[in-house]
C-alpha positions as CSV (number, residue, x, y, z in Angstrom):
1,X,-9.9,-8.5,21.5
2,X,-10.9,-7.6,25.5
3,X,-12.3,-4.1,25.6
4,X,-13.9,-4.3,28.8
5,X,-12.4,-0.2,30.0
6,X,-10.2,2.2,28.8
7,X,-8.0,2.0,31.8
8,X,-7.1,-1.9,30.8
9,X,-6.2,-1.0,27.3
10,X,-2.7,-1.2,26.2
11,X,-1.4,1.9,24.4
12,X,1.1,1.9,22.1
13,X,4.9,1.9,23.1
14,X,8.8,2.4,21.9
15,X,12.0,0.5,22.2
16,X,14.3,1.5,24.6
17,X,18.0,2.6,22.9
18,X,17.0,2.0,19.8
19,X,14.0,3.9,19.5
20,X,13.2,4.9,15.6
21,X,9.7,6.3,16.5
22,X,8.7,10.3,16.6
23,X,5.9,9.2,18.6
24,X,7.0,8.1,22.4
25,X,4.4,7.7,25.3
26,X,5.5,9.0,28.8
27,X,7.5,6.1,30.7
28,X,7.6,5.5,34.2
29,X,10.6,6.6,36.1
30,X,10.7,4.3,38.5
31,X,10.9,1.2,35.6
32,X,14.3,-0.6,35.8
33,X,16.1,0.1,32.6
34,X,17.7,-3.3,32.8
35,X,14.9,-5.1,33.0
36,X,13.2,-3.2,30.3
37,X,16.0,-3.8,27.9
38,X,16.2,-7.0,28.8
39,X,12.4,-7.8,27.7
40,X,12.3,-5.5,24.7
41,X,16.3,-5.4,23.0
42,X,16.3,-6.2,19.5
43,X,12.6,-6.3,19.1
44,X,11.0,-3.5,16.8
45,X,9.6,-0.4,17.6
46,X,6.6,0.3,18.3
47,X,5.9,-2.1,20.2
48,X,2.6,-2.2,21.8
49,X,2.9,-4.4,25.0
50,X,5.6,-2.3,26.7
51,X,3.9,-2.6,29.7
52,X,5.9,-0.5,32.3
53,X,4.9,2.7,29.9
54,X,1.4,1.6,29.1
55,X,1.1,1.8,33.5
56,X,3.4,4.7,33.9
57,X,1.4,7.0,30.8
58,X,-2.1,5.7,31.7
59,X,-2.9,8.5,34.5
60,X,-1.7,11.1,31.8
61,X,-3.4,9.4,29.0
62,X,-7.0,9.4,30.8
63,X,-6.5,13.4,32.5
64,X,-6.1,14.6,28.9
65,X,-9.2,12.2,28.1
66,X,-7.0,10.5,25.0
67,X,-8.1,7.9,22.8
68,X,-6.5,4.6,23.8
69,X,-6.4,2.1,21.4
70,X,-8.0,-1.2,22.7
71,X,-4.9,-4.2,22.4
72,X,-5.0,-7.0,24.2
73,X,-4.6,-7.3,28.1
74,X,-1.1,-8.7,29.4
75,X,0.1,-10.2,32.6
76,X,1.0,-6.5,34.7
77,X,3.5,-9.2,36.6
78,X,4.7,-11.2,33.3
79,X,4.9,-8.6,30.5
80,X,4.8,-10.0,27.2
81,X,4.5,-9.1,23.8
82,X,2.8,-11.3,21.0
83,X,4.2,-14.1,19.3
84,X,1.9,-14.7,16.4
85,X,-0.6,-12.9,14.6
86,X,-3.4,-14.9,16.6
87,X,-2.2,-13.6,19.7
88,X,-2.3,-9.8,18.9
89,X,-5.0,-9.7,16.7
90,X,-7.4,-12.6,18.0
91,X,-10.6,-13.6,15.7
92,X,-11.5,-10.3,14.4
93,X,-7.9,-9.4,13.4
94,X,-7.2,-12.5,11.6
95,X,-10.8,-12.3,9.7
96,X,-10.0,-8.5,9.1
97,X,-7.2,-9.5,7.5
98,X,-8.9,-11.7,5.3
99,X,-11.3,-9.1,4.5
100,X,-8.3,-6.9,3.6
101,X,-6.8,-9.2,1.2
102,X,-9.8,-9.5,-0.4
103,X,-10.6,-5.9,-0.7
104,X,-7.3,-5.4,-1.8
105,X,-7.6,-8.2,-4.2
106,X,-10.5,-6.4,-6.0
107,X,-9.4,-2.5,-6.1
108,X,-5.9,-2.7,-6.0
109,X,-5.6,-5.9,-7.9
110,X,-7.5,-4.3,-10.7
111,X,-6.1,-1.0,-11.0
112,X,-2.9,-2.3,-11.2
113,X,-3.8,-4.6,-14.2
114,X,-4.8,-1.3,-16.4
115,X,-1.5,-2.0,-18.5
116,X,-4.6,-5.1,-20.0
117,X,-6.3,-2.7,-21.0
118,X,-3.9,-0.1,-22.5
119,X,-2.8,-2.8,-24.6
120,X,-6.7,-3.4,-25.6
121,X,-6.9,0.2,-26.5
122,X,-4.7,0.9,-28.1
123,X,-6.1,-1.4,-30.9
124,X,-9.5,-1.0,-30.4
125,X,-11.9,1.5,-28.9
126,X,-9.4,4.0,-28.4
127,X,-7.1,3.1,-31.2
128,X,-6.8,6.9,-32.4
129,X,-4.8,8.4,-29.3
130,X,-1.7,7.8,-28.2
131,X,-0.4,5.7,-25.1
132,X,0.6,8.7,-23.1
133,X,-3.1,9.6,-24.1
134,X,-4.2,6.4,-22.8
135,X,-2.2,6.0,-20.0
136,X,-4.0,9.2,-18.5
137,X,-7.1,7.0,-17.6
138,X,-5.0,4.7,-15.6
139,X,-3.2,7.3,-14.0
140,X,-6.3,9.2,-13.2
141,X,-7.6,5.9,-11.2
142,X,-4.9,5.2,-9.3
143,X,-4.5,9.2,-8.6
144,X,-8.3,9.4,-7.5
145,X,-7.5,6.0,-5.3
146,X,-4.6,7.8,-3.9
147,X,-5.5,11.0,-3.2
148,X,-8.7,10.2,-1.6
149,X,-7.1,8.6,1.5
150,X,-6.6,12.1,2.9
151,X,-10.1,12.3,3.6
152,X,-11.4,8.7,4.1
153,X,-8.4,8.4,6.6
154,X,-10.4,11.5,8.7
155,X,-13.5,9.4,7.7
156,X,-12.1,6.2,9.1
157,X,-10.8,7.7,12.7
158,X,-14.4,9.3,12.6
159,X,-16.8,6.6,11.7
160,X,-14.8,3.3,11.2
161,X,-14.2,1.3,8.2
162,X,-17.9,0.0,7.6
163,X,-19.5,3.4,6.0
164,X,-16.6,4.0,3.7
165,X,-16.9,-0.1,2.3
166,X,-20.1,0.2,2.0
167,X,-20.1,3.4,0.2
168,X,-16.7,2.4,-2.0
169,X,-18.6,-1.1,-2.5
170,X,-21.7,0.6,-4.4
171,X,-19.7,3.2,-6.2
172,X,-16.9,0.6,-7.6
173,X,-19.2,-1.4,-9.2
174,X,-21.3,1.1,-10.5
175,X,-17.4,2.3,-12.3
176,X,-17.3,-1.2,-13.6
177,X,-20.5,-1.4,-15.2
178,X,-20.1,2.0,-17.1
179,X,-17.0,1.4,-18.5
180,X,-18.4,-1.8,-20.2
181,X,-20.6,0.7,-22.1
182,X,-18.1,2.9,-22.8
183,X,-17.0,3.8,-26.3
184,X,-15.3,7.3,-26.5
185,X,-12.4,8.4,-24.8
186,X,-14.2,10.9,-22.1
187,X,-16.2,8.4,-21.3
188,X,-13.6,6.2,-20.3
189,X,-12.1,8.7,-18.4
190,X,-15.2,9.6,-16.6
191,X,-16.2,5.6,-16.1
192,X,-12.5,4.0,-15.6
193,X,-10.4,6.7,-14.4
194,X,-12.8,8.8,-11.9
195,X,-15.3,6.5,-10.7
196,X,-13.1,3.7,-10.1
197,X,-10.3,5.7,-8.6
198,X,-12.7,7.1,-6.2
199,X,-14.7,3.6,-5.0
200,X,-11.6,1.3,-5.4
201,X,-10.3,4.5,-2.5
202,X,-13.1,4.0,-0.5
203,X,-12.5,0.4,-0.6
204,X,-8.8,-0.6,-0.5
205,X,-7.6,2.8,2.4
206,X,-9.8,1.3,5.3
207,X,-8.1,-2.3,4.4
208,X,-4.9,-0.9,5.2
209,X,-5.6,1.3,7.7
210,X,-7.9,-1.4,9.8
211,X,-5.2,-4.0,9.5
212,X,-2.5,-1.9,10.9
213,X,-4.5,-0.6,14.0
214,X,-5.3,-4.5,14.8
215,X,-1.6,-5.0,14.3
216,X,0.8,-2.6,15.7
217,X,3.1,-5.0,16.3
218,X,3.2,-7.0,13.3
219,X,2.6,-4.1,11.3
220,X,4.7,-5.5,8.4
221,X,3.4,-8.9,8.1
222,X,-0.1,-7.5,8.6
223,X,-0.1,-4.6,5.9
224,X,2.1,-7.4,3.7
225,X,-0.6,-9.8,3.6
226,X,-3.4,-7.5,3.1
227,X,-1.4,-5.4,0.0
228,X,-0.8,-9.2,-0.7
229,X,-3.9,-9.6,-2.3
230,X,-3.4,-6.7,-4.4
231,X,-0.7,-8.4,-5.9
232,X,-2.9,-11.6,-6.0
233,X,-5.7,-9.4,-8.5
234,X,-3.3,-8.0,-10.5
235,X,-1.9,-11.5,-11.8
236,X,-5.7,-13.1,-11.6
237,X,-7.5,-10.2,-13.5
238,X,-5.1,-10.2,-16.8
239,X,-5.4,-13.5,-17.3
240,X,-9.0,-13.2,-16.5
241,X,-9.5,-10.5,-18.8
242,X,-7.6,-11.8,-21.6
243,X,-9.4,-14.9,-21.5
244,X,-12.9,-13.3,-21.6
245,X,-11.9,-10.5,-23.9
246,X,-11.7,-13.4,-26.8
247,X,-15.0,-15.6,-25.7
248,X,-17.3,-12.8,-24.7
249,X,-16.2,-9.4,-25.6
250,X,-15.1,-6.1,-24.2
251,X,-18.7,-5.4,-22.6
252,X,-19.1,-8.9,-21.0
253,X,-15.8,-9.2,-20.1
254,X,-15.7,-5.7,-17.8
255,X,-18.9,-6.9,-16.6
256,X,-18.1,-10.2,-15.3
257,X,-14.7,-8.6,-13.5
258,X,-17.3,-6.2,-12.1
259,X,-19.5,-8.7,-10.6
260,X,-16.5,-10.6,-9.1
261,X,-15.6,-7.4,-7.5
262,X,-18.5,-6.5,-6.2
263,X,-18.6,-10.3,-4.7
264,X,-14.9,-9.9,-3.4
265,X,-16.0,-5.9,-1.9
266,X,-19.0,-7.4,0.0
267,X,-16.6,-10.0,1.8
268,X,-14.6,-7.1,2.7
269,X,-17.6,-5.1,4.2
270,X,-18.8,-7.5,6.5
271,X,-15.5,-8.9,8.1
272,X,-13.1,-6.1,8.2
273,X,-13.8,-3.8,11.7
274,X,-11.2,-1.6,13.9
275,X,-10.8,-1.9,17.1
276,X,-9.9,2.4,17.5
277,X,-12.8,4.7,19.2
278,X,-14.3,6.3,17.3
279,X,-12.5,10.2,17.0
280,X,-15.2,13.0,15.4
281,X,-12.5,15.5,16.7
282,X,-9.5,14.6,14.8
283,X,-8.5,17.4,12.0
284,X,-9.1,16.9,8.2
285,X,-5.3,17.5,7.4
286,X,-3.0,16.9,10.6
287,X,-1.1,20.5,10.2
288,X,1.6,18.9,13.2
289,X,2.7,16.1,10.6
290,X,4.3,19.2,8.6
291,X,6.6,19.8,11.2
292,X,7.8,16.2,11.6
293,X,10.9,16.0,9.9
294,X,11.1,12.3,9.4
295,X,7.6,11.7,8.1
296,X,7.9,14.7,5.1
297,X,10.9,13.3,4.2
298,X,9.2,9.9,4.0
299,X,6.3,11.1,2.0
300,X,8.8,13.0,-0.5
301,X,10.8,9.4,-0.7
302,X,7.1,7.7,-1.6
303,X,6.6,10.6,-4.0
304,X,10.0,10.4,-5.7
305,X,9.4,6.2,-5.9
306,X,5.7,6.6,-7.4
307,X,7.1,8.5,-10.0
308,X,8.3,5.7,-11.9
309,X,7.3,2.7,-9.8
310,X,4.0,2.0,-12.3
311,X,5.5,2.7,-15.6
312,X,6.5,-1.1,-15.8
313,X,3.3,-2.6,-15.0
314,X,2.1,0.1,-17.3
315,X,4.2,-0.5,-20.3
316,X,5.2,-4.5,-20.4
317,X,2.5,-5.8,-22.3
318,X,3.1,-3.1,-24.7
319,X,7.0,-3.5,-24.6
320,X,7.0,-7.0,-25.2
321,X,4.8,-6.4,-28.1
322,X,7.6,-4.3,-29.6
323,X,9.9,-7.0,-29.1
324,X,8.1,-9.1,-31.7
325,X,6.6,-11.0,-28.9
326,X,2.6,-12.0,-28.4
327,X,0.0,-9.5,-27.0
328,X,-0.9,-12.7,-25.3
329,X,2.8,-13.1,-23.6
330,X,2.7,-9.9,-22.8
331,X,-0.3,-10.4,-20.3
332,X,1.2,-13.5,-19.2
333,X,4.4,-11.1,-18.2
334,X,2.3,-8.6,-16.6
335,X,0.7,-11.5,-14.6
336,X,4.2,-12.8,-13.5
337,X,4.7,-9.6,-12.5
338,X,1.8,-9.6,-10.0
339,X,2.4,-12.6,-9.3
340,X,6.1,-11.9,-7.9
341,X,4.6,-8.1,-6.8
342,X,2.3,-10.9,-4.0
343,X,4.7,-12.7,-2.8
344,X,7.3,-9.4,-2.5
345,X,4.4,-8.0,-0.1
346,X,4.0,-10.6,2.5
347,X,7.5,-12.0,2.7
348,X,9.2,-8.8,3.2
349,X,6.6,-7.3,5.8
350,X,7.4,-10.7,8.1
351,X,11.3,-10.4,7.6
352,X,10.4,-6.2,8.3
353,X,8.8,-7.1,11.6
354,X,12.0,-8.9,12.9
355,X,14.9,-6.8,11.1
356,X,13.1,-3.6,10.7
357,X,10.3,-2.1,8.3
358,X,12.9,0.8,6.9
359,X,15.8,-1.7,7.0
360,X,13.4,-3.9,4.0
361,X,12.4,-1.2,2.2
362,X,15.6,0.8,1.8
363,X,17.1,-2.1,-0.1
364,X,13.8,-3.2,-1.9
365,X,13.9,0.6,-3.8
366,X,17.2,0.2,-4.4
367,X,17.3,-3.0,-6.4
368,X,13.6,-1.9,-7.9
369,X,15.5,0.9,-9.8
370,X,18.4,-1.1,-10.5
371,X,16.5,-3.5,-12.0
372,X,15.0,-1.3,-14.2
373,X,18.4,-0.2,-15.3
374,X,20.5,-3.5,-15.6
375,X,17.5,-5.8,-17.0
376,X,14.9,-4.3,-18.7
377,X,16.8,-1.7,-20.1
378,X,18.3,-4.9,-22.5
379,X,15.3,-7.3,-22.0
380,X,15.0,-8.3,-25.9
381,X,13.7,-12.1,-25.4
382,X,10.9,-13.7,-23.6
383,X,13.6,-15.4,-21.0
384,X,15.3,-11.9,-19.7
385,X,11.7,-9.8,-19.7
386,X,10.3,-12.9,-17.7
387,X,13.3,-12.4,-15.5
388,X,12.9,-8.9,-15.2
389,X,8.9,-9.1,-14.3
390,X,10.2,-11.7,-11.1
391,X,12.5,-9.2,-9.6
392,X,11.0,-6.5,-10.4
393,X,7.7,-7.7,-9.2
394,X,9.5,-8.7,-5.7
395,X,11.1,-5.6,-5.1
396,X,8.6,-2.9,-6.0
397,X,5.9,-4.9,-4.4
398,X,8.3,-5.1,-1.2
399,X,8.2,-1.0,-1.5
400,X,4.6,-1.1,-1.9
401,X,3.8,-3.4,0.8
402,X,6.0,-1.6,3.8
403,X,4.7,2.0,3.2
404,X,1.8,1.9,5.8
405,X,4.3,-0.3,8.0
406,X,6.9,2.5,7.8
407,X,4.1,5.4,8.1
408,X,2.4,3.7,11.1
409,X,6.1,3.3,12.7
410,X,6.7,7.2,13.3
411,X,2.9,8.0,13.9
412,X,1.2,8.1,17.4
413,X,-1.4,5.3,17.0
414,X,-4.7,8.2,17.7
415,X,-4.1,9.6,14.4
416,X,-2.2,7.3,12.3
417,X,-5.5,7.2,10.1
418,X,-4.8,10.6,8.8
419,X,-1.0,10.4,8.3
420,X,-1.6,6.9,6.7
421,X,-4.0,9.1,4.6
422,X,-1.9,12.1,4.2
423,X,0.9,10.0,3.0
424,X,-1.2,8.2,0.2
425,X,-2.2,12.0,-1.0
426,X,1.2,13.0,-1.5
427,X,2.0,9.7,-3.7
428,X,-1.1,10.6,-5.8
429,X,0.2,13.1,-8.2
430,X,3.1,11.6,-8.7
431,X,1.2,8.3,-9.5
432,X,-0.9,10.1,-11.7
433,X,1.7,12.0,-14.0
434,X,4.6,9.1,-14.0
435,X,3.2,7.2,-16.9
436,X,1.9,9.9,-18.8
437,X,5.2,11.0,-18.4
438,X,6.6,7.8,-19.4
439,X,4.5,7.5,-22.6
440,X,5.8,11.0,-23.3
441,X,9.1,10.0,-23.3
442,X,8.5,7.7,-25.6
443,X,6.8,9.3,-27.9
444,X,9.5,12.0,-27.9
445,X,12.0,9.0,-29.3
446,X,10.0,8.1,-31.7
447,X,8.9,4.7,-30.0
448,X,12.3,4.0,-28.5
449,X,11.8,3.0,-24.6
450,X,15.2,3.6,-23.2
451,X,14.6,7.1,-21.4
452,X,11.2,5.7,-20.1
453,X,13.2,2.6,-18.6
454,X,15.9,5.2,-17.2
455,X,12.9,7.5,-16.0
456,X,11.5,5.1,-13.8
457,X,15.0,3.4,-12.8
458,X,16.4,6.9,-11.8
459,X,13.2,7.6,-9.3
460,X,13.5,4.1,-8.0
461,X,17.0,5.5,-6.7
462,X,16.3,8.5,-5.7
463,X,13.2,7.5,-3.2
464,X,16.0,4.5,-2.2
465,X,18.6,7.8,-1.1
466,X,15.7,9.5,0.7
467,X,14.9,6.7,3.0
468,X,17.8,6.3,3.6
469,X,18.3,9.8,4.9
470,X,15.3,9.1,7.3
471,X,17.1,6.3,8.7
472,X,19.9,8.2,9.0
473,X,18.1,10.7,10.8
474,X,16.8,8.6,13.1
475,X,19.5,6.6,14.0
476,X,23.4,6.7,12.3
477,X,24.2,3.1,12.8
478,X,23.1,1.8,9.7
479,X,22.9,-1.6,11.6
480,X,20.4,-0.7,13.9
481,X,16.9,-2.3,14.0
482,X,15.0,0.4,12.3
């Protein structure tokens, strides 16, 4: 990407009419507003190659000594936006994509296969607690992974994404190792559900937040590709795991996912970069994103969704189990369901980017706890709970894979770090209680799974009313490109 001066970069900008963005830069007064609607109706705010307000907000943008961000240069006489991930991102976007899916593939990927090893537990080293016991150490990781994009989100405006790789690189693996050694329960907490959390953090936030501020444009496709290879690791690693688990053991079989992942993290370090300055001065928790209306309600709709959203993955190897089926099936299901979860986060984020990132994900939450409800809830046979993993693998991985797309769309680009951040924090706790609470549930009937389905059906729908709220707030034509 050119970066030759500041006063050539192209911040950016919003739609005209249509505009579903708290964040608009000053526009010129003197622009024709036909000849802006003309270049820019139907397309997708933000846009960044609205060029009449990148010339009309540059003066204001460089007396108040803001950060620009650095996207490509345009034609001032033709103005254009991009047609194609090459021609936003260039070379470096495109390989820190691929760095992203990769990252993503290893942290992500593997924290969302722990429903392998809750299975394992359960009938070996930790065969003496209960799932909602269990379940604890997999809701501790992904809480820790979470929770700690508040602060590497500061860290990434700060210093970029190579320190925190790095860092979340060493640590990772170091998680992976221990927990092949582990034997008692505090250990695997300590080992799986700290140390993990906290490197696969370190790793997976600067994917997503370095593949949005490459992309602003494609935001959706971007964010969908590189959440892609989450999905990707979470149907490789069961299979991988279940496979080794019965030819080398528990100990050999952590450690050879470790060393992939430390393999996959590397990859990650050296090719994903950001084009943002670096900004020392932005604030640990952005206190002005409080008073944004639209973006607390989002977080409160991720919250609501989270709640419930990772009991499936959780629970499927275990509930087909109970069905009289395999444990073996039951990681081929959980793979399925990754396997639909990857292909729900890249084709919706394309289809977001032309029809709108809220417009995707409204719908995707809706049918995510409807599914829940209408199939799994009477999934008995192989055939229907194979069913069930497809759609619901599509649809929550849609919800998944359009978050930062969403967050990024009503957040001005100089800080979007920390509010990509801040809204990962507020999904942690409920990430980290919803399959406790699940396993609760079920222990409270006795090993029946019907409230636990309903549980995490019932949030599904109420994150799908509160986004739709927000696009209600922001626009009441429910037909508008939002």
């Amino acid at each position: 990407m050119n970066s030759r001066n500041n006063k050539n970069f192209i911040p950016q900008s919003t739609m005209a009419g249509t505009t579903p963005c708290d964040y608009t830069p000053p526009s010129d007064s003197n622009q024709d507003p036909e000849s802006k609607a003309s270049s820019l109706l139907g397309r997708l705010a933000p846009v960044p190659y609205d060029l009449a307000s990148s010339v009309g907000s540059r003066q204001d943008l460089e007396s108040k000594n803001s950060s620009v961000v650095a996207w490509p240069e345009v034609d001032r006489d033709h103005p254009s936006i991009p047609t194609s991930l090459w021609a936003e991102g260039g070379f470096l976007g495109c390989l820190t994509l691929f760095g992203g899916f990769v990252g993503s593939f290893a942290t992500m990927g593997q924290v969302s296969s722990f429903g392998t090893y809750q299975a394992w537990y359960l009938e070996h080293q930790l065969s003496a607690y209960s799932p909602s016991e269990i379940s604890w150490i997999g809701g501790l990781q992904l809480w820790f992974m979470m929770f700690s994009g508040g602060f590497v989100g500061r860290l990434f405006d700060a210093y970029g994404p190579t320190p925190l790789l790095a860092s979340g690189t060493l640590i990772y693996t170091l998680s992976l190792m221990m927990t092949s050694l582990a034997t008692r329960y505090y250990e695997f907490m300590i080992a799986q559900g700290f140390l993990l959390g906290l490197g696969a953090g370190l790793v997976y936030n600067p994917c997503i937040a370095a593949s949005t501020a490459r992309f602003r444009h494609f935001a959706g496709t971007s964010s969908g590709i590189v959440l892609g290879g989450s999905g990707a690791g979470g149907a490789v690693f069961p299979i991988l795991l279940q496979r080794l688990l019965s030819t080398v053991g528990f100990a050999w079989a952590v450690r050879i996912q470790g060393f992939l992942a430390l393999a996959c993290c590397i990859i990650a370090t050296l090719t994903i970069s950001s084009p943002l300055p670096k900004n020392k001065s932005t604030p640990w928790i952005d206190t002005k994103s409080f008073r944004d209306t639209k973006y607390m309600v989002v977080c409160l709709a991720y919250a609501l969704i989270c709640l419930g959203l990772f009991i499936p993955p959780t629970y499927i190897v275990q509930y087909a189990q109970a069905q009289g089926l395999s444990q073996n099936l039951g990681f081929d299901l959980l793979s399925i369901l990754n396997a639909a979860n990857t292909v729900g986060r890249i084709v919706p984020g394309w289809f977001a980017d032309k029809l709108g990132r809220l417009n995707l994900m409204i719908p995707s939450a809706l049918l995510a706890g409807v599914s829940c409800i209408a199939i799994w809830l009477f999934a008995h046979n192989t055939a229907t709970l194979a069913a069930f993993a497809v759609i619901y693998g599509l649809f929550g991985g849609a919800v998944m894979g359009l978050d930062v797309a969403v967050t990024a769309q009503i957040s001005p680009p100089e800080n979007f770090g920390t509010r990509v951040g801040m809204s990962y924090a507020f999904m942690s706790i409920p990430s980290l209680v919803g399959s406790p609470i699940g396993g609760a549930i079920y222990a409270s009937q006795h090993g029946g799974y019907s409230g636990m389905i309903i549980f995490a059906g019932i949030f599904n729908l109420l994150g799908f009313a509160f986004l739709m709220a927000v696009k209600l707030m922001i626009n009441r034509n429910i037909f508008v490109i939002v």
